[in-house]
C-alpha positions in Angstrom: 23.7 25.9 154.9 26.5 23.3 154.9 26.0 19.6 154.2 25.4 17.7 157.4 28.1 15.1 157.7 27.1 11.5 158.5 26.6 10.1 161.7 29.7 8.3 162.7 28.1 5.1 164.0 26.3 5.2 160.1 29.1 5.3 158.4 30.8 2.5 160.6 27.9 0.6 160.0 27.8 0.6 156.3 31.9 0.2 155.8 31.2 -2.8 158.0 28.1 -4.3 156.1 30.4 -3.2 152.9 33.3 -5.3 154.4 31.1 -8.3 154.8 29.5 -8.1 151.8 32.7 -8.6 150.4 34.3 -11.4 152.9 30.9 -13.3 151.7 31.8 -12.9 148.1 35.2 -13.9 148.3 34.6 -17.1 150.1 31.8 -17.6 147.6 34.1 -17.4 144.9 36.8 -19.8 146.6 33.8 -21.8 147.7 32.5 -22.3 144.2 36.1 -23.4 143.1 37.2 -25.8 145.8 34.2 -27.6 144.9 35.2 -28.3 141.4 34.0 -25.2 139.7 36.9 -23.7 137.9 35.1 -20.7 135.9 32.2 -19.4 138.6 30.5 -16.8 136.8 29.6 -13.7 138.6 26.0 -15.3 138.8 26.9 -17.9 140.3 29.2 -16.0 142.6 26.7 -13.8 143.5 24.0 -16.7 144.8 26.2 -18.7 146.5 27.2 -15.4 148.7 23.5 -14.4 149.3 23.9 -11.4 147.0 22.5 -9.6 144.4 24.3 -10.1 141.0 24.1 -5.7 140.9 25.8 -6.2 144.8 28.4 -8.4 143.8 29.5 -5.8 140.3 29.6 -3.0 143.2 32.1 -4.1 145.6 34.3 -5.9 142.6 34.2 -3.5 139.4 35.4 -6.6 137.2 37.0 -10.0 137.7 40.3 -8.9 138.0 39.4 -6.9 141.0 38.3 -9.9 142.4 40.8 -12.3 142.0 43.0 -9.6 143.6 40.8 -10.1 146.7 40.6 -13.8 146.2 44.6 -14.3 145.9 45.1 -12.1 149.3 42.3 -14.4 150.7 44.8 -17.5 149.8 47.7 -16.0 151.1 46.5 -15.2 154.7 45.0 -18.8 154.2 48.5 -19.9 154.1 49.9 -17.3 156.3 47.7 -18.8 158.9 48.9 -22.3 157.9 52.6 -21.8 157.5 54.5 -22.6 160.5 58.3 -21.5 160.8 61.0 -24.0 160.1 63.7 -23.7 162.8 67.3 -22.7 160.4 69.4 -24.5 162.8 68.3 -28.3 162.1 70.4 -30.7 160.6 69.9 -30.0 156.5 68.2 -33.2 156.4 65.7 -32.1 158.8 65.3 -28.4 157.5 64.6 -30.2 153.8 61.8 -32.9 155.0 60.2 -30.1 156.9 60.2 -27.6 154.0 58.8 -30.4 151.5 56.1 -31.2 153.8 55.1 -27.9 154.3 55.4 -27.1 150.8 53.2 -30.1 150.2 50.5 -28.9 152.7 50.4 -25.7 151.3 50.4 -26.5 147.7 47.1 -28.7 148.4 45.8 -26.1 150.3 45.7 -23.9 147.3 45.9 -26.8 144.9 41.9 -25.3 143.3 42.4 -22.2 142.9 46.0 -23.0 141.3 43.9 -25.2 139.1 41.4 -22.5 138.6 44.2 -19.6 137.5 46.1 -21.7 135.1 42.5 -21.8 132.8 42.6 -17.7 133.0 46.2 -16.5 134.0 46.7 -16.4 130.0 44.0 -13.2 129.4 44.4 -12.0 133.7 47.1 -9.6 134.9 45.8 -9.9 138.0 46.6 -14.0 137.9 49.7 -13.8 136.8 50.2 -11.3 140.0 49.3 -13.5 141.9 50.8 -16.3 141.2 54.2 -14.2 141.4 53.5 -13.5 145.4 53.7 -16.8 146.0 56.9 -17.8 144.6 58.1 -14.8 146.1 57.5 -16.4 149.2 59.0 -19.5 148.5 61.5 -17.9 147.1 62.1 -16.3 150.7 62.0 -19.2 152.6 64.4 -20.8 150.4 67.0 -17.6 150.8 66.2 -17.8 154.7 66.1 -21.4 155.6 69.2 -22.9 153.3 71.5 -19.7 153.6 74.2 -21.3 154.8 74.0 -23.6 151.8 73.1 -21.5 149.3 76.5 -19.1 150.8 78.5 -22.0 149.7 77.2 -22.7 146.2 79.1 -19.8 145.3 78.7 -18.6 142.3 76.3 -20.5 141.4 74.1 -19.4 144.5 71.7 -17.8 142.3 71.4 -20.6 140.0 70.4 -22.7 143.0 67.8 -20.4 144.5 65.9 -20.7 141.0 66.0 -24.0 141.2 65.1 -24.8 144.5 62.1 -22.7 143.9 61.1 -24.5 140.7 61.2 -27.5 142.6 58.7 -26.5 145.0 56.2 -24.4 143.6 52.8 -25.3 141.6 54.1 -25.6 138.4 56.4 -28.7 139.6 53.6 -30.0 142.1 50.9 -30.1 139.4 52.9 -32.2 137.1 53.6 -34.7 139.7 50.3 -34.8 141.1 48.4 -34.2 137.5 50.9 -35.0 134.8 52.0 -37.6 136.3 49.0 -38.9 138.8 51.3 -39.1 141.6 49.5 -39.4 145.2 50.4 -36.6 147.8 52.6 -38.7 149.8 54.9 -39.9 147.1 54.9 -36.3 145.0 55.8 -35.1 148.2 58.9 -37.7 148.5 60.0 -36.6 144.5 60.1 -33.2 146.0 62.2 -34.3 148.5 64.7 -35.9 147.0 65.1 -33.3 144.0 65.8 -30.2 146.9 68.2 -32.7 148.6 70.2 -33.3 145.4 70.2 -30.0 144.7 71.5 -28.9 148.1 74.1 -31.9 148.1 75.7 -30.7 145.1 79.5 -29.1 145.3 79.8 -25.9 146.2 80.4 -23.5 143.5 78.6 -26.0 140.5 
């Protein structure tokens, strides 16, 4: 005799207590570090979810499989909080909306940026993280200042790198941590570095 096959509605039912399990981790884990805890350990983890330490070790095989899940968490976090800049404002306009959103979604993610810089020097998986998210800047800065980045020429390229420099986590933590700056006025730095670089002569 063949094995029976399990019911459907079983099988539904433990992929969806699976998936919850793990939803409960990951917010325990982004919990943990929004609150200041940079290095949760997987005991930790585990409590705050409502799991057991072997439960937590079964749906995540090792860290690194769950910052994977903890990185997509952040970007549908700011998926959910980006909202698109219109490309036909004034460049002005386009510039002090793209800072302030930058601004909003760097301190949206502002912990767990914290939190990576301490391990993205032995995690893979940090490093590819942190790569996503200057991809999409890096996107939004192709799409929203094309018609200024068209007329930088050759030096278009040069200018895309910089823009996104500018506006990324490694430039907002020093303004905000090296330098102690406030939200507001970081945000105002950033401002007026992507405006100088968009205002310089096509083709520098």
């Amino acid at each position: 005799m063949g094995v029976r096959a399990a019911a459907p509605g079983r099988v539904d039912g433990r992929t969806a207590r699976a998936e919850r399990t793990r939803a409960a981790i990951v917010e325990a884990h982004l919990a943990l570090i929004a609150e200041g805890d940079l290095r949760p350990t997987g005991e930790r983890i585990a409590d705050r979810a409502g799991v057991s330490l072997r439960a937590l070790w079964t749906n995540f095989k090792d860290m690194e499989t769950l910052f994977e899940a903890s990185g997509e968490r952040l970007l549908a976090q700011q998926d959910a909080a980006h909202r698109p800049i219109p490309v036909e404002l004034p460049l002005a306009e386009r510039i002090d909306a793209y800072c302030r959103q930058r601004a909003r979604l760097l301190q949206l993610v502002a912990p767990s940026a914290r939190a990576a810089q301490m391990r993205e020097p032995v995690s893979a998986q940090l490093r590819r993280n942190r790569l996503k998210h200057v991809e999409r800047v890096r996107a939004e800065v192709e799409q929203l200042f094309a018609v200024e980045l068209e007329r930088a020429g050759d030096g278009r390229r040069q200018l895309v790198h910089a823009l996104v420099a500018a506006s990324t986590w490694s430039a907002w933590s020093m303004l905000r941590d090296g330098l102690g700056l406030g939200v507001d006025e970081a945000r105002a730095v950033m401002t007026r570095t992507v405006g100088a670089l968009l205002a310089e002569p096509a083709g520098r």
